[in-house]
N, C-alpha and C positions, 0 to 999 in steps of 0.2 A: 387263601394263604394259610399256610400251617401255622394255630393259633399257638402252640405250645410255647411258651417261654426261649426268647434268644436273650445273649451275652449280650450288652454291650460297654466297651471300654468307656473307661472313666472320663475320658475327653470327651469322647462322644456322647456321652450321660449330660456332662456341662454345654453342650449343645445344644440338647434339645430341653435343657432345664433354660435357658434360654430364648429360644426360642418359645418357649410356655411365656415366659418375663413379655415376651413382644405381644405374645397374643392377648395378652392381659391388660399390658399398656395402651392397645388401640383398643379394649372392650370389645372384644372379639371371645367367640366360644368354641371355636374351635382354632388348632395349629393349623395355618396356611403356608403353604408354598414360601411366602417371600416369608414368612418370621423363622423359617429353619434358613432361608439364605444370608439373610441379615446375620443370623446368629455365628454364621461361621467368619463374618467379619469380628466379630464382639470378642469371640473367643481368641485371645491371644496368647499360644501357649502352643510348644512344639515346632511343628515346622507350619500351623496357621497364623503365627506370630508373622511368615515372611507374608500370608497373603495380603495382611493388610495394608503392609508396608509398599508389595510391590504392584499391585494388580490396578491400584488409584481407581480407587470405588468410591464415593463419598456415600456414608450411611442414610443420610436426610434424603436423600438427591434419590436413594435407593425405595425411601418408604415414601416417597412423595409418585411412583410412580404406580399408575393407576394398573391392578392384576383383575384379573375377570374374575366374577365371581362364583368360587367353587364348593360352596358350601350347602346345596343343595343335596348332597350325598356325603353323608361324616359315618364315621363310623367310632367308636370307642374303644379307646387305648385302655387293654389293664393295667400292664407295666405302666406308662404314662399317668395315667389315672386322670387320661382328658379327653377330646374326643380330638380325632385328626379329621382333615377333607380328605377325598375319594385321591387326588393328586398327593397329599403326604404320604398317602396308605400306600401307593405305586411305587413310591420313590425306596419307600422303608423295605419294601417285598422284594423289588430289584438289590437294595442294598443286600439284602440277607443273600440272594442269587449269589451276590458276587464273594462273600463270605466264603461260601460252600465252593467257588469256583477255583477259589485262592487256597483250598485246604484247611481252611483257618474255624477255629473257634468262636471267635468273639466278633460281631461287627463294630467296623472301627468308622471314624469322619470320613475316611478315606472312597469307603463303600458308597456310602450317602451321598460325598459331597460329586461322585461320578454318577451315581445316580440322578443325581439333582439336576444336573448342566443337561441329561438325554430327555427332561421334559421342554419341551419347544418354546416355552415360553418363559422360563428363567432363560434358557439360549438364547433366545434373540434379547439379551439385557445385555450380552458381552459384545467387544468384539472380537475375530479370530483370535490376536494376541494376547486378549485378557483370558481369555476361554483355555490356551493353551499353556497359559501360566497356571493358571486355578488347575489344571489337571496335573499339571509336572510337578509344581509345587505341593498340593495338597492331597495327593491322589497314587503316588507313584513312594517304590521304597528309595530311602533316601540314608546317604552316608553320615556316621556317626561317628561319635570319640569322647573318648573318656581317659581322664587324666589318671596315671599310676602311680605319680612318686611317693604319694603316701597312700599308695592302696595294701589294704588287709585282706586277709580274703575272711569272709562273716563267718561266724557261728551257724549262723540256719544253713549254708551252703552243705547239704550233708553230703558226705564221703563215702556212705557204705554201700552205696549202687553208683560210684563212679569210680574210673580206675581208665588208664593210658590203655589206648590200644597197641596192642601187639602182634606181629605177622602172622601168628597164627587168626585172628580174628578178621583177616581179613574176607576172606570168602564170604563170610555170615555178615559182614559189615557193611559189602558192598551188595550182597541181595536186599539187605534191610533197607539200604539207602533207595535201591534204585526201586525196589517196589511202595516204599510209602512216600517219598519224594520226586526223583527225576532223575533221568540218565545222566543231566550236564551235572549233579553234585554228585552222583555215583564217579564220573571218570575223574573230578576234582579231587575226589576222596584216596580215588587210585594211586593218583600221581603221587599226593602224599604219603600214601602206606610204601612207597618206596624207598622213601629214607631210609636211613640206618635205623635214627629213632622219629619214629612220627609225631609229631602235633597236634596230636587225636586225642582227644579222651571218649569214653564210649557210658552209656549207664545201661546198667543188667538191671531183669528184673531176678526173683526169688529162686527160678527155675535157670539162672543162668543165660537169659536170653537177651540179643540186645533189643532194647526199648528207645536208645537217643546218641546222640551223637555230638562232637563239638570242635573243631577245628581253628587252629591258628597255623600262617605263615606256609598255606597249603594251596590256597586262589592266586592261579598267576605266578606263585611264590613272593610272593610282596611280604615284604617283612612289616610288621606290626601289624596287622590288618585279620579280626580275628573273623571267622566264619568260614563255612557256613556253619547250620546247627539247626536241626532238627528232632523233635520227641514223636514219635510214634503217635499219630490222633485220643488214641485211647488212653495215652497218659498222661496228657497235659494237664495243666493247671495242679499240678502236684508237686512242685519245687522245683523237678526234675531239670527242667531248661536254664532255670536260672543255677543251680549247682555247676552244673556242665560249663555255663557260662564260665563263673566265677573259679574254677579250675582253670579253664584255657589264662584269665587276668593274674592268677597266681605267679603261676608259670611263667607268662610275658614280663612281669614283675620282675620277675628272678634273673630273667636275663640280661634284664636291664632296658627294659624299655619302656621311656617314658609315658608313653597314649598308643591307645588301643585304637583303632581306626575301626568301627564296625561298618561292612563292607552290606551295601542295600538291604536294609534293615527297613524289614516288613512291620514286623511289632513295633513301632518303635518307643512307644508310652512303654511296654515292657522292658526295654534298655534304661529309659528314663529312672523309671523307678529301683531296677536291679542294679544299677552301678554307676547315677547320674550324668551318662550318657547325653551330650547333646545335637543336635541335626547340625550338622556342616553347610552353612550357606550355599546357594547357588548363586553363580554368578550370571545376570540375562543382559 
């Protein structure tokens, strides 16, 4: 595995700072398997608040059951600053897999808690409908919304690399999309640069180039519903997305609309914290 330093979000930081809490609690020296599973019960926050609500796992029930013992090969965590078994270091290495597969920066629970259910023997703890919940629920992007009627748009939202896109930006807008993102948000993008006035805002870098992108009331044409939104890999974690964001909420403000509906939201700790943002129930 490539030792160099990865992201991981704050959720998922509180996961495995938990799962530390369980390996501790049974005198244990190393993180095992079940104490990163257990943890994603513990953790009640986001959309893992529905797992433990829905999936009916009892926690006792979960440590009272006997796991093989895999601690004859550990290996040590820097980041962690613990040692894992030879099974969490799989899960962790797949998780980052799936990072890099999703385009994404930071490993989130989401990564993990898929990598976690592909070892055979957390799988055989569910059955199909638990398994299939734990995945939909905890694992999949999921709809959001955030309330406007007393929305401001912030100070830090900076304005001087974002600006409405315009028909001439089109061309450049749609090769930007379709090569750092996908064809299905490319032709999304289309439809909407056909307006009269689009629902685009775009962020340039220095050289005038576009780097990001941000869309409302353009998917389907569903009114309140903002997305997609995309930054360029090499730009992110720079403001850049959440600006773009927080312009498109402006705007929908302006018109008059009470909640924003973010439409399959990947980040979603990043909506959380940019505009308190919360997961829309699923109904099972």
């Amino acid at each position: 595995m490539n030792h160099s330093p990865v992201k991981y979000t704050d959720r998922l930081r509180r996961v495995l700072d938990l799962a530390i809490e369980e390996m501790n609690r049974n005198n244990q020296k190393s993180i095992r398997l079940e104490h990163i599973l257990i943890s994603f019960f513990e953790e009640k926050t986001g959309a893992l608040a529905e797992i433990s609500l829905k999936v009916g796992v009892d926690l006792e029930s979960l440590r009272s059951i006997h796991f093989p013992n895999d601690e004859e090969t550990t290996i040590y965590h820097e980041q962690l600053q613990t040692t894992l078994t030879a099974g969490v270091q799989t899960v962790l290495e797949q998780a980052e897999k799936y990072m890099h597969r999703y385009n994404q920066i930071m490993i989130n629970e989401g990564h993990v808690l898929k990598a976690l259910l592909n070892d055979p023997m957390i799988n055989s703890i569910f059955t199909e409908q638990q398994k299939q919940l734990l995945l939909n629920l905890g694992t999949t992007a999921r709809d959001m919304i955030t309330h406007l009627a007393d929305y401001n748009l912030p100070r830090d939202a900076h304005t001087q690399q974002i600006r409405k896109a315009m028909k001439s930006d089109s061309d450049h807008l749609l090769s930007f999309i379709e090569k750092e993102f996908s064809s299905e948000w490319m032709r999304t993008i289309e439809s909407g640069m056909q307006d009269e006035h689009p629902s685009i805002f775009i962020a340039i870098d220095d050289a005038e180039k576009i780097i990001g992108f941000a869309a409302y009331d353009v998917y389907q044409h569903k009114k309140c519903y903002f997305g997609p939104m995309g930054v360029a890999k090499r730009n992110r974690v720079k403001g850049i997305g959440y600006s773009l964001l927080h312009h498109c909420l402006k705007d929908m403000k302006e018109i008059g609309y009470e909640y924003a509906i973010i439409g399959g939201a990947g980040p979603m700790e990043f909506y959380e914290k940019a505009c308190d943002a919360v997961v829309i129930p699923k109904k099972w």
